[in-house]
Steps between C-alpha positions, in 0.01 A plus 500: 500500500315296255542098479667564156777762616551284809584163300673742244721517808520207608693423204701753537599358868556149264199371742183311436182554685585120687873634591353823617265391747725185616711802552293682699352191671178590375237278294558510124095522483495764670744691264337354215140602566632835451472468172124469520491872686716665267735675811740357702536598875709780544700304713579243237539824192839586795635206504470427130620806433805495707564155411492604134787821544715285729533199218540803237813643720631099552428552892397122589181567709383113549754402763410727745117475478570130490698545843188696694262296708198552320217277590222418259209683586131282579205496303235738562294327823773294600696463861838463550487153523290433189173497615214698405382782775196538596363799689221485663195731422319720760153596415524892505123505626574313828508741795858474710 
């Protein structure tokens, strides 16, 4: 799905790009940047999609993704607790 079609759909779903990924406990950045690549995810063109048909029908679709535990997911690099990993390197010349 193109970045167009998918904000197209958004609408639809009466949702911003800020509601969508506060939604979906994602970073609005993230969603954003899209824009840049021209294609959404095809995880994000599913739930736009069905987001979109359920708000057409009147079936109220916020509450219960509000209700799951979704966690916000780490930047690229980062632990758990917020710091930065760092793996170590092995020289692939050195004889084990």
């Amino acid at each position: 799905m193109n970045y167009d079609e998918f904000k197209r759909r958004l609408g639809k779903a009466g949702l911003s790009v800020r509601e969508f990924s506060e939604l979906l406990r994602c970073n609005c950045n993230t969603v954003s940047n899209y824009a840049s690549r021209e294609v959404v995810p095809t995880h994000f063109a599913v739930y736009v999609t069905l987001m979109s048909e359920m708000a057409e029908r009147g079936v109220d679709f916020k509450t219960p993704i509000s209700a799951l535990d979704l966690r916000e997911k780490m930047p690229r690099g980062m632990s758990a607790k917020g710091k930065p990993r760092i793996r170590k390197q092995r020289n692939i010349f050195d004889e084990e």
